[in-house]
C-alpha positions, 0 to 999 in steps of 0.5 A: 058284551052290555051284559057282562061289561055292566055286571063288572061294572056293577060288581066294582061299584059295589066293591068300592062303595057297599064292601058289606053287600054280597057279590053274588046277590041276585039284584045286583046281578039283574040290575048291573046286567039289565040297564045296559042291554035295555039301553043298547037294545033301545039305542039299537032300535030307535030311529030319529023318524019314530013316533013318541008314542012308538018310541014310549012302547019301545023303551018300556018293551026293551026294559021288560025284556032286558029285565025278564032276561038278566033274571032268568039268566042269573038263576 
């Protein structure tokens, strides 16, 4: 649901603001689709008792991960 509600998101912003730039360009569709999954899934896995170092690995693991799969999705 983070995925597909930020590439619609993503996809309006760039009809409204870039009407030049191409839909099916592949950042877009990496970008749109990441940043919300890599928010969901640190929100999801985050506990207010975590260590800020653990914490620190967290958000860069969620981030790796949604990145590495919105890419291998969009091809």
């Amino acid at each position: 649901m983070f995925g597909l509600g930020g590439w619609f998101l993503g996809t309006l912003l760039v009809l409204r603001f870039w009407p030049s730039w191409a839909l099916p360009d592949q950042l877009l569709s990496v970008v749109s689709v990441a940043v919300p999954i890599w928010l969901g899934v640190y929100a999801g896995w985050v506990c207010t008792d975590t260590p800020k170092a653990m914490r620190a690995k967290g958000i860069v693991a969620a981030a790796v991960g949604a990145v590495v799969g919105a890419a291998l999705g969009s091809t």
